[in-house]
C-alpha positions in Angstrom: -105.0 -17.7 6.8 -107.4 -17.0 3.8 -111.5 -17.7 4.9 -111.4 -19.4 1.8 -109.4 -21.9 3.4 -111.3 -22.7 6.4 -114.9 -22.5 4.0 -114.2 -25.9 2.4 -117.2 -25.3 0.1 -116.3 -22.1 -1.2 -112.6 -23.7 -2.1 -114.1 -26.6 -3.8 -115.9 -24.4 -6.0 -113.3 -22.1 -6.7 -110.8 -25.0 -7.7 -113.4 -26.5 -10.0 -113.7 -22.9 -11.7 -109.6 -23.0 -12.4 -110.1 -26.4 -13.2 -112.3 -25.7 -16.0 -111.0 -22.9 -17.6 -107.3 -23.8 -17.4 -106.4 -27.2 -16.3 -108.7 -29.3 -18.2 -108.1 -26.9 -21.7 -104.5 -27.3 -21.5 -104.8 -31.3 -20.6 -106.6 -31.2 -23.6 -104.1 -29.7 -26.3 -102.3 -32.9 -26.0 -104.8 -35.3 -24.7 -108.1 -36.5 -25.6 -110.7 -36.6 -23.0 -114.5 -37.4 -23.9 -116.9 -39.5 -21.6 -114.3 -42.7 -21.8 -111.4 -41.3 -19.6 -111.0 -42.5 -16.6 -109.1 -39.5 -14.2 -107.2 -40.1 -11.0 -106.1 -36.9 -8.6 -103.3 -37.9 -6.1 -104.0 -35.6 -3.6 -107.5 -34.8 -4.2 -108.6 -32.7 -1.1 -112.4 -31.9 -1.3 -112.6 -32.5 -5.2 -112.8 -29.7 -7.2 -110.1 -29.9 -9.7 -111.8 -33.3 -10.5 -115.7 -31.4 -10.9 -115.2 -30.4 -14.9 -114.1 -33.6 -15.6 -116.6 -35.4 -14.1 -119.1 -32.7 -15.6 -118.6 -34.1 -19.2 -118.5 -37.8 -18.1 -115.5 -38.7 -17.3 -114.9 -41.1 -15.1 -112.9 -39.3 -12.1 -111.1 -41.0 -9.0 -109.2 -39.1 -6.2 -107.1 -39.9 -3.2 -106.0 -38.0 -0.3 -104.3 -38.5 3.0 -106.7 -36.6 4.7 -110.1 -38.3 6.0 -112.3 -35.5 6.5 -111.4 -33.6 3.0 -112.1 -37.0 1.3 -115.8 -37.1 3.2 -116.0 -33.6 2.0 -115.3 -34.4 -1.5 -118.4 -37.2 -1.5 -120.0 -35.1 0.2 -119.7 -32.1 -2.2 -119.8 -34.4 -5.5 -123.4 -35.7 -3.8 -124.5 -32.5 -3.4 -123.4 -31.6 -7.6 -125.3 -34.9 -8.3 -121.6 -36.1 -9.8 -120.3 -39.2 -9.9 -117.0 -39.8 -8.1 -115.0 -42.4 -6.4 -112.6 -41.3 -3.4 -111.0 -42.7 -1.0 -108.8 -41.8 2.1 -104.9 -43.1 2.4 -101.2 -42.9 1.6 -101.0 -43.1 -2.2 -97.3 -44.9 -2.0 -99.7 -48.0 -0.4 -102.4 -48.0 -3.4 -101.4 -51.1 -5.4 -100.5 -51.0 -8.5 -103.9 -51.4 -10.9 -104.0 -54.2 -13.6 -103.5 -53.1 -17.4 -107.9 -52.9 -17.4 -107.7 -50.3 -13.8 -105.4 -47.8 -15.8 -105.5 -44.0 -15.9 -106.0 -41.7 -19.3 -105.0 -39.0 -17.1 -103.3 -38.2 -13.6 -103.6 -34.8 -12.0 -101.1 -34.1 -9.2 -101.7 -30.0 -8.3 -99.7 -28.7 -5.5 -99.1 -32.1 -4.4 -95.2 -32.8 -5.1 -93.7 -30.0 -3.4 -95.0 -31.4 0.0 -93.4 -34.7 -0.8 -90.2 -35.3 0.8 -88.9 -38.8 -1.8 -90.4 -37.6 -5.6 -88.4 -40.2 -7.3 -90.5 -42.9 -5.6 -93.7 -40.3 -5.9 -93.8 -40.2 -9.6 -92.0 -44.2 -10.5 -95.6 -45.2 -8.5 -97.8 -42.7 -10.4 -96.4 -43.8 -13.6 -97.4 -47.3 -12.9 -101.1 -46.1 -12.9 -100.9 -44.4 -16.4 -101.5 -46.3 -19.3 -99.0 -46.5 -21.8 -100.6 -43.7 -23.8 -101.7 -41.6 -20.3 -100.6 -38.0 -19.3 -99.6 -36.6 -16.1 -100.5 -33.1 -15.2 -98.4 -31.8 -12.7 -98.8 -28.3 -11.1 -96.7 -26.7 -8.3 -95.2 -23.0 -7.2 -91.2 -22.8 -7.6 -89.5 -22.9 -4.3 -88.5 -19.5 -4.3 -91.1 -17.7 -5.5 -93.1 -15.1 -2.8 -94.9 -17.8 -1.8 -93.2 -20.7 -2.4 -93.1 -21.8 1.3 -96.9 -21.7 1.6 -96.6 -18.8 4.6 -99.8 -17.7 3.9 -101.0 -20.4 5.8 -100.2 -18.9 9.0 -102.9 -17.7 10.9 -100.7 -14.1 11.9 -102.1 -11.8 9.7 -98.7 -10.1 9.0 -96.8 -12.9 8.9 -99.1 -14.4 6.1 -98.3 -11.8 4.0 -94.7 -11.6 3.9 -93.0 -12.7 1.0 -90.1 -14.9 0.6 -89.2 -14.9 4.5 -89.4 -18.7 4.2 -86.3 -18.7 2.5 -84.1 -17.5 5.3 -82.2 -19.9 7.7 -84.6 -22.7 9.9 -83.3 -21.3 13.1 -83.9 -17.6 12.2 -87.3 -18.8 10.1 -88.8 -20.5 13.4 -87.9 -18.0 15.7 -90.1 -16.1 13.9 -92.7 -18.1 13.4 -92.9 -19.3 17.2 -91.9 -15.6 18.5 -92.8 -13.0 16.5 -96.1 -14.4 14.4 -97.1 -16.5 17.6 -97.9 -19.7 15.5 -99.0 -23.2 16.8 -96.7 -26.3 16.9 -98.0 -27.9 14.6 -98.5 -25.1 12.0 -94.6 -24.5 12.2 -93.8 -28.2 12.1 -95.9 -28.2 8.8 -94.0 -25.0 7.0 -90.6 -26.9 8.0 -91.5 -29.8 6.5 -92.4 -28.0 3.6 -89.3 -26.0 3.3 -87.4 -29.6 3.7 -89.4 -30.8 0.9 -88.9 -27.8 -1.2 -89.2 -28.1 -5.2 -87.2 -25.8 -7.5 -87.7 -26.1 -11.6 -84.7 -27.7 -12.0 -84.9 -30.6 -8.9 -88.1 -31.1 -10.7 -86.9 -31.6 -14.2 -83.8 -33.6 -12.8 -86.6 -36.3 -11.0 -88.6 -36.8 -14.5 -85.7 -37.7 -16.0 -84.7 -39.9 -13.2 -88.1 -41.8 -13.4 -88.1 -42.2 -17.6 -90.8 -39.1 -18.2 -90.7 -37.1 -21.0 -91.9 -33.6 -20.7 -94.8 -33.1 -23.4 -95.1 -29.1 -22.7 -94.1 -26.9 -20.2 -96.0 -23.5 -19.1 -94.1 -21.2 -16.4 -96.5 -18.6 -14.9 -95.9 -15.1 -13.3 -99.2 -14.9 -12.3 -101.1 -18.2 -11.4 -104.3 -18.8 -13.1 -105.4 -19.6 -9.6 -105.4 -16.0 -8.6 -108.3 -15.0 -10.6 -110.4 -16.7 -8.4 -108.3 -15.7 -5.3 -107.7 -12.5 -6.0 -108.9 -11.0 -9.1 -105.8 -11.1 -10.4 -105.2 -11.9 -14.1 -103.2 -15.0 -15.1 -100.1 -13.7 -16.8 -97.6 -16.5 -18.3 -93.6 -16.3 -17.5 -92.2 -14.5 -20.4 -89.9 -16.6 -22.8 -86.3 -15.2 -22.1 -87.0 -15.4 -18.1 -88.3 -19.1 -18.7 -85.0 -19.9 -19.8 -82.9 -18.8 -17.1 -81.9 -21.2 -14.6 -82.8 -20.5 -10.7 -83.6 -17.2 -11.5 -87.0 -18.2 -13.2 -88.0 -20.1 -9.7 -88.4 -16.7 -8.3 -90.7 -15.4 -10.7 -93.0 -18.8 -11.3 -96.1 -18.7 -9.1 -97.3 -21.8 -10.4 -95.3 -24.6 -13.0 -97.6 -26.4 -15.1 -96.0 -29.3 -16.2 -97.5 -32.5 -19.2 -95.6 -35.5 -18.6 -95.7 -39.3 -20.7 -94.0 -42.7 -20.1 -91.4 -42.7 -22.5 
């Protein structure tokens, strides 16, 4: 596991650096945002993705399943001197918000591929957009490197080993129990990822199943993400690989998806 995982601090900042220079530009292209929008996060964690936003004004709301990375995000936002509104729960429970209580923009980043029904997922985020609102979705392809979210694991070999996550359950917890010596619960976590697994094409197939229409699309080989984690430079998926069914999931390190009620 990264240290930038376990220093919650560190993570908030670097999310709200991502944020800024790619998730709220992009948002942007085919939304407005000023000090008016109202933002909601569905899986928040400590808040950083929401930072830029509330930066310029906006008025930003997040929600996360997790307790402590919700008292985390006041916590952090407190400490910024940012206004922010979170609170602690499962999202399918929020009620649906009258016409007034409506979102100019949702953010769900590496949220859907840990959910296990995404038809129900989305039909209840849709409910919270207004009838001119945007969804920004982000999420790695199944079968990318990473796609299993391995690098979680605590074994520092095992963390770094590509694509072993899509071998067979039997074979994939043997090794995770045996050979990378992980904890229960770690392995129950990476199984229920792999059972919730999102590909490109299971995604598409569950916005058109829940009457979304895909404003714009942006496949990348190299996450933007990575800068911060690694240096790396963010690199887009190039046009002809885009296009090529399952093959594409194995090259797309993040999917950045713009999504309206039709």
């Amino acid at each position: 596991m990264q240290a930038r995982h376990l220093d919650r601090k560190r993570y908030f900042e670097d999310s709200a650096i991502t944020s800024f220079l790619f998730y709220l530009p992009y948002i942007r292209k085919f939304h407005p945002i000023n000090s008016c929008s109202k933002i909601l996060e569905i899986g928040c964690g400590e808040g950083g993705n929401l930072k830029p936003f509330a930066n310029i004004g906006c008025r930003v709301f997040g929600v996360d399943m997790a307790q402590i990375r919700i008292e985390q995000a006041r916590q952090f936002f407190s400490e910024e001197k940012l206004d922010g509104h979170f609170e602690s729960g499962d999202f399918l429970e929020c009620p649906t918000p009258s016409e007034d209580d409506k979102f100019d923009i949702a953010i769900l980043h590496d949220v859907i591929e840990h959910v296990p029904d995404k038809i129900a997922f989305l039909s209840h985020i849709r409910k919270f957009l207004k009838e001119d609102g945007i969804l920004f979705v982000a999420f790695p392809a199944w079968q990318m490197p990473f796609g299993g979210h391995q690098q979680i694991c605590r074994n520092k070999i095992w963390s770094k080993v590509p694509f072993f996550h899509l071998i067979p359950n039997p074979l994939y917890r043997f090794i995770l129990k045996r050979l990378a010596g992980e904890e229960e619960a770690t392995i129950k976590e990476l199984l229920y990822i792999k059972q919730c697994k999102c590909s490109i094409e299971k995604f598409e197939q569950v916005v058109k199943a829940v009457d979304l229409s895909i404003q714009s699309r942006r496949l990348w080989f190299i996450n933007p993400h990575y800068l911060q984690k690694f240096g790396l430079r963010p690199r887009k998926l190039c046009w002809s690989i885009s296009h090529i069914p399952f093959f594409r999931n194995f090259c797309s390190t993040s999917c950045f998806y713009l999504l309206k009620p039709i």
